[in-house]
Each structure stands twice: as structure tokens, then as C-alpha cells.
C-alpha positions as CSV (number, residue, x, y, z in Angstrom):
1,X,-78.3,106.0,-58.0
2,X,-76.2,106.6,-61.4
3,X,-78.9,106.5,-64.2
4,X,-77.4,103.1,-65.5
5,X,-77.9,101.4,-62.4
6,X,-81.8,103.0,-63.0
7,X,-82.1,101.9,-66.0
8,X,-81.3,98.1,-64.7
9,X,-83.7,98.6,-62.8
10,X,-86.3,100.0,-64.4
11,X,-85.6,96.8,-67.5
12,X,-86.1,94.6,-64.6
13,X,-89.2,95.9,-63.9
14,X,-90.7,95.7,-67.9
15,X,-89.4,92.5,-68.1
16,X,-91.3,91.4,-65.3
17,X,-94.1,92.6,-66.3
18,X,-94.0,91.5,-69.6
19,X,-93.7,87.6,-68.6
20,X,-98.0,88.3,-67.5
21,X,-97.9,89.1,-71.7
22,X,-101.7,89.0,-72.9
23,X,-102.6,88.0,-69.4
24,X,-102.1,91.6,-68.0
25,X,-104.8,92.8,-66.1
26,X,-106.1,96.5,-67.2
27,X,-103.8,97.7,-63.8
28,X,-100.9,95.6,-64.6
29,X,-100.6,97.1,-68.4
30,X,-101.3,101.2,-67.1
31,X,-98.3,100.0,-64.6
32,X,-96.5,98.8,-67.6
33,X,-96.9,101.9,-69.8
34,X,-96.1,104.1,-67.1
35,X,-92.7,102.1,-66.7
36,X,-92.4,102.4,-70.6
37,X,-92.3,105.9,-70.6
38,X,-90.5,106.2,-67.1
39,X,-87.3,104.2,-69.2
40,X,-87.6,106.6,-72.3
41,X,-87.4,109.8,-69.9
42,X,-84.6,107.8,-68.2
43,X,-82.5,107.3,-71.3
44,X,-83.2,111.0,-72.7
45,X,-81.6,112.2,-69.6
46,X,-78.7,109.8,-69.8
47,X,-78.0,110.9,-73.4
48,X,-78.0,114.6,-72.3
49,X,-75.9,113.8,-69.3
50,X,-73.4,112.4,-71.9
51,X,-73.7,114.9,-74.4
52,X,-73.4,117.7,-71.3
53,X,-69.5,116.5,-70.9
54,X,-69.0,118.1,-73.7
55,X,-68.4,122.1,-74.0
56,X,-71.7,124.0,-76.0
57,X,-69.8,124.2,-79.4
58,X,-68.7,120.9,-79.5
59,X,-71.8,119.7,-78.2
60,X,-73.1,120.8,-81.6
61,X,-70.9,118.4,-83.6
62,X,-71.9,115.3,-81.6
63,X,-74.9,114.0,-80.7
64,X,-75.0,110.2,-79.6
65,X,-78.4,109.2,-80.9
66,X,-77.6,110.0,-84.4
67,X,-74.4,109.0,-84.2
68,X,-75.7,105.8,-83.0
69,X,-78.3,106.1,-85.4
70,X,-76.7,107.0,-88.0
71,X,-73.6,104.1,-87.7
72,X,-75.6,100.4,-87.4
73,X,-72.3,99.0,-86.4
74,X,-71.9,101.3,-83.6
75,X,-75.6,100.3,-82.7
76,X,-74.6,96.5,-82.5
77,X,-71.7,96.9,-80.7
78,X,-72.8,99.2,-77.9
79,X,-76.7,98.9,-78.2
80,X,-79.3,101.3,-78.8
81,X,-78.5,103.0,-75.8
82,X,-74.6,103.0,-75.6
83,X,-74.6,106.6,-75.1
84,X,-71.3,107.1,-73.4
85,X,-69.6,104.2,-75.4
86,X,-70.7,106.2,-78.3
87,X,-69.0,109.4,-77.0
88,X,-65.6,107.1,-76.3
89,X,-65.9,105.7,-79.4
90,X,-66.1,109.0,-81.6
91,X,-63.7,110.8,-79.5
92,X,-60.6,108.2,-79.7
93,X,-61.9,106.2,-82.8
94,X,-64.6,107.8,-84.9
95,X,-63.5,111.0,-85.5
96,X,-59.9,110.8,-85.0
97,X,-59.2,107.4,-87.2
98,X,-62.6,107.6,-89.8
99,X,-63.8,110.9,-90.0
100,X,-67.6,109.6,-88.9
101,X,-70.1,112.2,-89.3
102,X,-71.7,112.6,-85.5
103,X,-74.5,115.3,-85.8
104,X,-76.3,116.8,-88.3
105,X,-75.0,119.9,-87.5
106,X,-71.3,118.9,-88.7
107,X,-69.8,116.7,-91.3
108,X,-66.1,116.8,-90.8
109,X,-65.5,114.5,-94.4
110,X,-67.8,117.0,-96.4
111,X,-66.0,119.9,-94.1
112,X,-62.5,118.5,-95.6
113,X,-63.8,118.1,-98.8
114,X,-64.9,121.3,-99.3
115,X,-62.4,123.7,-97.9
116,X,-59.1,122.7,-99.8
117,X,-57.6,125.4,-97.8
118,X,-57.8,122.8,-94.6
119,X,-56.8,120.0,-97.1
120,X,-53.3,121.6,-97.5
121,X,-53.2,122.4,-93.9
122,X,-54.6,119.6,-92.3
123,X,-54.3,116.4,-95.0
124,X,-57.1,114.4,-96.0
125,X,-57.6,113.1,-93.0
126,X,-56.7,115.4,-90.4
127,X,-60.3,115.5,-89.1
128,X,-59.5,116.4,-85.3
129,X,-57.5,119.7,-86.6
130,X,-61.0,120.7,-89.4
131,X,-63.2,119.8,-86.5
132,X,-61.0,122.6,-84.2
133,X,-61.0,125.1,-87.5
134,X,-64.6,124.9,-87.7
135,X,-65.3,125.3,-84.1
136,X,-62.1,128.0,-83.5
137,X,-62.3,129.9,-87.5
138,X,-64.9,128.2,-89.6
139,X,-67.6,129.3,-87.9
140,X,-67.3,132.7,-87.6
141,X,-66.1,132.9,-91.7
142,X,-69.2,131.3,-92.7
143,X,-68.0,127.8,-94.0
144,X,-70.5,125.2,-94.9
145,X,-70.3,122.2,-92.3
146,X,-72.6,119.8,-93.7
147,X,-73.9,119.4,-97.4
148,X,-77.7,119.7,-96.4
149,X,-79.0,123.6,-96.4
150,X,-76.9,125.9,-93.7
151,X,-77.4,129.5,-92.7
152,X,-74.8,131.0,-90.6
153,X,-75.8,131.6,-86.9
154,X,-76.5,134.8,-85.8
155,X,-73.3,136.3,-84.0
């Protein structure tokens, strides 16, 4: 079963047991926390799943729970939860078209802003071609991808 079809499942199940409300009997409500936490382990694994699509450096530049976090339109439109609508959306919308930050690890507007190097090269907006600098060059010459404290990862 693909882990949205368990998840349907499993909001079923709290929403059925939710209807009891204040009635719950002490077996009813260890049966509903159980199911609580079962969802949250289900959706943890759905957003890794989603962010596992994506290859271990540019895993580092998106992250869908702060991008959905992060964006409260994003978090309206797909829910709290739209994992892969999130990846979909930054990949052919977000990053391409606005330059939205996805992870803390990587702010591609900052990135731009900061290197006018890439400016020249790239535009104002060319955030898809900074994104592949700093994943291909940026990296590995020590640029600062976010404004928050950085130190360069060990080689």
C-alpha cells in the first residue's frame, strides 16, 4: 500500500475515533494516541520518500517541511502534508520562476545577491543556473549559501 493510501487510512481511523470525543473510554484514547503517533511516523517517512527522489546534494537545498513551512501559501494550497506537491511545485515553479528559499541549508536569492560574479553570468534571476554553481563550484570555493552563520563542509 503507497503511504498515501495509508495515510487515508490511518485519518479514517482518528476521525473515527474522535466522533467518541470526551466519551472515550481509557482503551479507546491509548488506541487513539497510538494511531496519533502511527500518522506522524507515517508522514515523516512520506516526506523522506519524497525528499529521497532527489540526489544527496540537492537533497540539501530542499527540504519540504520547511519549504512548506516556510511558504503559508504553499501550505493552503497543498496542505500541511503536500510533500510531493511541494517538490513539484519548487522544482517547475518555486525555484525556477521566484527564487523561493527551500531549506535552510540554501538561499538561492541571498546566493545571487551575494556573488555578483553569478549575477553577470546568470541574471538576477537565473536561480536554476546559481543553484547548479553552488552545488557543481560554490561549494567547494567556499561561498556563503544562506545569510545565517555557515562553515564550509569538511571535504
Amino acid at each position: 500500500m503507497a503511504w498515501e493510501d495509508e495515510l487515508r487510512v490511518v485519518e479514517a481511523i482518528i476521525a473515527q475515533l474522535s466522533s467518541a470525543g470526551s466519551m472515550m473510554s481509557e482503551q479507546q484514547m491509548l488506541a487513539f494516541e497510538r494511531v496519533v503517533r502511527l500518522k506522524m511516523d507515517l508522514l515523516d517517512r512520506c516526506a523522506g520518500e519524497v525528499e529521497a527522489t532527489l540526489a544527496p546534494k540537492e537533497a540539501s537545498v530542499f527540504d519540504a517541511r520547511y519549504y512548506l513551512a516556510r511558504h503559508r501559501d504553499l501550505r493552503e494550497a497543498f496542505g500541511e502534508h503536500g510533500y510531493a506537491a511541494a517538490l513539484d511545485h519548487w522544482l517547475t515553479t518555486g525555484l525556477p520562476r521566484e527564487g523561493r528559499r527551500a531549506s535552510r541549508h540554501f538561499d538561492v536569492r541571498y546566493y545571487l545577491a551575494n556573488n555578483p560574479d553569478l549575477v553577470d553570468a546568470f541574471g538576477a534571476e537565473g536561480y536554476e543556473e546559481a543553484l547548479q554553481h553552488w552545488l557543481n563550484h560554490g561549494i567547494g570555493e567556499g561561498r556563503r549559501p544562506y545569510p545565517e552563520p555557515w562553515s564550509r563542509p569538511e571535504a
